[in-house]
N, C-alpha and C positions, 0 to 999 in steps of 0.2 A: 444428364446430358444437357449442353443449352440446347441444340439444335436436334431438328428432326431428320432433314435431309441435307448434305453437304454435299458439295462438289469440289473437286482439286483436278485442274487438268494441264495438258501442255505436252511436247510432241515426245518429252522422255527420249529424246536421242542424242545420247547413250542418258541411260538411268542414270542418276550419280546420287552419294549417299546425301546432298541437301535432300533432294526428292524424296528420300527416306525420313529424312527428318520431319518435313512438311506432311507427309501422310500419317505418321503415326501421332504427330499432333493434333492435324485435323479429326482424324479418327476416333481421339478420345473425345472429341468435342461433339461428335455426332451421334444419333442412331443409327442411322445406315450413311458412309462416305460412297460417294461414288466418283470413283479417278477415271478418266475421261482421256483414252488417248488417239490425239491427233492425229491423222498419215494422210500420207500423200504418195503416191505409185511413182519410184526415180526420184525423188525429192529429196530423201533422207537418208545417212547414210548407214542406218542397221532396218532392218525390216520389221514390220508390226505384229506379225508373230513370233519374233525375238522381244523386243519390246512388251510385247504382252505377256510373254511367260515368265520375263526377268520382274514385273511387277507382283503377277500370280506367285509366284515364289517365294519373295519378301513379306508378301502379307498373309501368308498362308493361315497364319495363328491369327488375324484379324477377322474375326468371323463379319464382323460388318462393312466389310470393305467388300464391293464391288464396280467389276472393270469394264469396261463399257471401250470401245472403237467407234473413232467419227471420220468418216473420209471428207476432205477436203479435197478441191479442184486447184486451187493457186499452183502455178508454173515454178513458184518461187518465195522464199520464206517474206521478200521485200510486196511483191502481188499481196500476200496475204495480210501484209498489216495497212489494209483497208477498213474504211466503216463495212463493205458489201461484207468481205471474208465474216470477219468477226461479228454481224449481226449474223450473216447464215450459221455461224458455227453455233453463237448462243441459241440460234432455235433450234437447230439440228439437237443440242446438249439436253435442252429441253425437252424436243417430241422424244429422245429415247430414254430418258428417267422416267418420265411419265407421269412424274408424283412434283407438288411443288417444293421449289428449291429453298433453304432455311436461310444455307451459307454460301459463300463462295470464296475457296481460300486462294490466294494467290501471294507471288514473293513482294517483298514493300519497293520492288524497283518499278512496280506501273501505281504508287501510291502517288496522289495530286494529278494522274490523267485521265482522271475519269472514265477511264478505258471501263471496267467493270462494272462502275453503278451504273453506265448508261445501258447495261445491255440485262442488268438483272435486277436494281433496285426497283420500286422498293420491296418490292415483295422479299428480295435477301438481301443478308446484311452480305457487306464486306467484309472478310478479314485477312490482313495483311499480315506475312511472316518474315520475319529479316533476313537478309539472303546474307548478312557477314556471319550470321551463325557458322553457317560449312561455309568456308569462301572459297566457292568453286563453281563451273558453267560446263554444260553440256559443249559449247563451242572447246573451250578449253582443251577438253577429254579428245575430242575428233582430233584434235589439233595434234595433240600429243601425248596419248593415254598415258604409257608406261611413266612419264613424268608425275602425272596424278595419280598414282597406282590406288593410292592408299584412299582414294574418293572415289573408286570405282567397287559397289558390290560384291561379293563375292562370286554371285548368280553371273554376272555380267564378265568375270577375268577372263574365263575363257575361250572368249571373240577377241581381246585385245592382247591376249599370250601371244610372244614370237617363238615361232619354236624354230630351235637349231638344229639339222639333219650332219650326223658325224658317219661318214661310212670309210670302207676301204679295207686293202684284203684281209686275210687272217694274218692274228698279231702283229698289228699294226697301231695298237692302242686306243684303240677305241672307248673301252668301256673305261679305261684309264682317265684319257682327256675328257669324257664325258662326266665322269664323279668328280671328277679335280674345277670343271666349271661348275656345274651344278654348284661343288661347297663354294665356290667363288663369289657365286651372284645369288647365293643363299635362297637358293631354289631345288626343284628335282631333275632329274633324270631317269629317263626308261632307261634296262636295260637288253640287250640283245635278248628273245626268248629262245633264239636257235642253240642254244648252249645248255641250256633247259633240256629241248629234245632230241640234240646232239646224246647228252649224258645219258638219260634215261632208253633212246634206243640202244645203247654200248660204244659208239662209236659213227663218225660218218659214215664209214662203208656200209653200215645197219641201216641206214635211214629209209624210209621210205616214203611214199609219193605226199602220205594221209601225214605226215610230221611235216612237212613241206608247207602245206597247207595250213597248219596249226600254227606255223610260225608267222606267215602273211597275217593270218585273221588276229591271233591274237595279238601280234607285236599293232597291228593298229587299235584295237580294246585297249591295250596298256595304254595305247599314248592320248586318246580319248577320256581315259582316265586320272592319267595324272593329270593332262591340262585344268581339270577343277581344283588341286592343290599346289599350282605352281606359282613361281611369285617372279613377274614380268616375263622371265626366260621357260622355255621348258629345252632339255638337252637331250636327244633321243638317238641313243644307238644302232644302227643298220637300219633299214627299211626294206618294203616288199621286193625292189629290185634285185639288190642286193642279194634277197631270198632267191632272186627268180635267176642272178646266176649262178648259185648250189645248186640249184632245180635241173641246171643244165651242165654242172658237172658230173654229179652224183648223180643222177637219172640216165638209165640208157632207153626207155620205153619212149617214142613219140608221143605218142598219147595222154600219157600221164605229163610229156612236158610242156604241150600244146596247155593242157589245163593248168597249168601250174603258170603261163605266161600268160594266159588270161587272167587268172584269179590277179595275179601279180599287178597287171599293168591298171584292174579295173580299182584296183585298190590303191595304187599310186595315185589314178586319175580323179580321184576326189579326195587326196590327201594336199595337202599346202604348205610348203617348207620357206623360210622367212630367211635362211642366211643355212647353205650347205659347206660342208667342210670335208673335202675329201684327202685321207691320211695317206700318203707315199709312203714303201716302207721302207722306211731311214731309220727304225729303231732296230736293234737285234729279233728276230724270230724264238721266239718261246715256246715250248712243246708243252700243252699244260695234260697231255695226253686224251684231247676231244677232237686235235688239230691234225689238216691234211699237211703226208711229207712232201706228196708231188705238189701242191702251190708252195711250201717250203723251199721247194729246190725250184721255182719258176715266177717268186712273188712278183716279179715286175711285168712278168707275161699275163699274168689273170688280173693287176692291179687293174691293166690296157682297157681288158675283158669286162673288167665293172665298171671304167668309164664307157665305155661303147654304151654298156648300156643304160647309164644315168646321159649320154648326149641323146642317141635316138630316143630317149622320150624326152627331151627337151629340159632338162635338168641342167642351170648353169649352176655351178659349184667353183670353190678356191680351190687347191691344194698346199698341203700345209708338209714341209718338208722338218729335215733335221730331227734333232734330238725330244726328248719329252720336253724340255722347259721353251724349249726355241718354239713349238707346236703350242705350249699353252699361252706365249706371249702373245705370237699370231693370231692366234684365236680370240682374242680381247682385242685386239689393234681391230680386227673384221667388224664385230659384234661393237663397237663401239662406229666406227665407219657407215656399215649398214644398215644398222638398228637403230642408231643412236640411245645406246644405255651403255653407262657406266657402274663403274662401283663407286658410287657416291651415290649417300640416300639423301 
């Protein structure tokens, strides 16, 4: 190793894979690295417990790498590039390593400002790393992730995934439109779990309150989960509400559907849909024998019934009318409108 003690720091918002690069160079150069990250309370726009665990992550197999947090006061990233900022940071960087510093790595775009040696030489060297290796900026990323996708961690995709909510009554194509974008924007899709416990109780008229339930909890696990293998889009079939008006077809107990609108609503209220697509049924109706005949014989009366209740909880959504192909074209015209992503890589 040349160095005993290194340091690499900077405010990591958003990670991006230079950063990766930078640390596992410094890393090998050191005995113990210590990454150093910046925050500021409202300043930034991912949090330092994100931040910190999307670094913890990536170095996991660096056993010499240690991550250290430094709070800053600055109002502003401009306030902070003062000499006060930056000598308080270098001592603050200082009192909590504890040990003296060997190195201090930094990218070669603050190379000839003396920014570094005045605040750690001589006692550590400088070393500069070139930032056109990855050419790419954390401003960048904020600016417009999914354009960078491929400079963004893998630890990290899951804050910048847009996920698309497809609902609307039975057979109305859902999980169709939904697998047919996924293979589009070569990505995944959830699919409905109620189909799952539709089956396996024998039928809707079987269901009961505890399948009800299984479907809100897990349909948000599935979608928790795939978001770590999704690539820009995630595409997800029905959601809790959706659940919660089966809950209220198929249920005659008060009780059991007071909990089922709670469970419902509390799990909608901390979920977050980026572009909803609500399906009219303009397609034919298909008995795949899981399906009810009275919504069969009244799809535009319960379609009403599932916008009522994606409006009162504040759920603005498209509707996407017509044929399968007319529905998949709308659905790209939207997602490119709203999201701004294409099929172009």
């Amino acid at each position: 190793m040349r160095y005993k003690i290194g340091m690499y720091g900077g405010s990591f918002d958003p990670l991006h894979i230079g950063h990766i690069h930078d640390i596992i160079k410094a890393a090998s150069m050191c005995e113990e690295l210590y990454v150093m990250i910046s925050w500021c309370e409202g300043r930034e726009s991912t949090s330092k417990e994100l931040r910190y665990r999307w670094i913890l992550n990536c170095t996991r197999h660096l056993q010499n790498v240690k991550i250290i947090l430094i709070e800053d006061k600055a109002v502003s990233k401009e306030v902070y590039n003062t000499d006060y900022y930056w000598e308080k940071g270098a001592a603050d960087i200082k009192n909590a390593i504890g040990k003296p510093i060997d190195a201090v790595f930094c990218g070669d775009d603050y190379k000839g400002t003396n920014r570094f040696e005045s605040l750690y030489c001589p006692e550590a060297e400088v070393v500069y790393f070139e930032r056109r290796e990855v050419p790419i900026s954390s401003t960048e990323i904020r600016e417009w992730a999914t354009e960078h996708w491929d400079y963004i961690p893998e630890v990290c995709k899951p804050y910048y995934l847009r996920k698309v909510l497809i609902v609307g009554g039975e057979s109305t194509g859902k999980s169709t439109l939904a697998q047919n974008l996924a293979l589009a924007y070569n990505t995944s899709f959830v699919a409905e779990v109620g189909r799952d416990t539709c089956e396996y109780a024998g039928g809707e008229e079987f269901m009961v309150v505890e399948d009800l339930y299984e479907n809100i909890l897990r349909q948000k696990i599935n979608v928790m989960e795939a978001a770590k293998r999704a690539n820009r889009l995630l595409f997800v079939d029905t959601d809790a509400l959706t659940t919660l008006f089966y809950a209220n077809f198929l249920l005659d107990n008060p009780y059991e559907i007071a909990n089922c609108t709670k469970l419902a609503e509390a799990v909608h209220a901390i979920g977050e849909w980026d572009l909803v697509l609500f399906l009219e049924p303009t397609v034919p109706f298909v008995q795949d024998g899981t399906r009810n005949e009275k919504i069969a014989a009244e799809r535009e009366k319960y379609s009403r019934q599932i916008k009522a209740l994606l409006e009162r909880n504040g759920v603005t959504y498209y509707t996407l009318e017509g044929d399968y192909l007319e529905r998949f074209i709308r659905a790209k015209e939207l997602i490119e409108k709203d999201l701004h992503i294409h099929t172009k890589w």
